[in-house]
N, C-alpha and C positions, 0 to 999 in steps of 0.2 A: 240185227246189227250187221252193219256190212264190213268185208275183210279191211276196207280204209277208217271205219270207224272203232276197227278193234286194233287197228295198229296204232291209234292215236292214242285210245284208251292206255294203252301199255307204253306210249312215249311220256304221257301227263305224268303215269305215275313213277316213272323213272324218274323222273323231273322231280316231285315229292319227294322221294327218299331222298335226292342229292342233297333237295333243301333239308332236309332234315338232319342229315349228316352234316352238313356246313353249321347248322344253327348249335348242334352238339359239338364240336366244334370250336367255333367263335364267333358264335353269338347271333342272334336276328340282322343285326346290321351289315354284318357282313352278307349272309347271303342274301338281304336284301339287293345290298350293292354289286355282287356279283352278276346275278340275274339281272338286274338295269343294267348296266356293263354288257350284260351278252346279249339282251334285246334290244342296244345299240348297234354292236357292232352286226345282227342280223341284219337290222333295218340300215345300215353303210356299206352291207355287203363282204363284211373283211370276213377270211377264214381262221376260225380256229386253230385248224390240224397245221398251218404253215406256221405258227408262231413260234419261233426257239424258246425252247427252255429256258428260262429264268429271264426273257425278254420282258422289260417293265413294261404293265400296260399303260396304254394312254387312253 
């Protein structure tokens, strides 16, 4: 395994626990929607880190 294979491996599963915490949480659908929401705005380009607190998303 290479050192970009193993850093992916440890992003995936970050990624899991988040969902998983969200679904304990409030519910499957939320972090459904969440995640579609943030593989949106991947795919649009927008950043996260610039977004103010409590800014509603669209």
């Amino acid at each position: 395994m290479t050192d970009e294979d193993a850093s992916k491996d440890r992003f995936f599963a970050e990624a899991g626990a988040l969902a998983d915490k969200m679904i304990a949480a409030h519910g499957k659908d939320f972090a459904m929607g969440t995640l579609v929401l943030a593989a949106r705005w991947i795919a649009e380009g927008k950043s996260f880190a610039n977004r103010p607190q409590g800014q509603a998303v669209q």
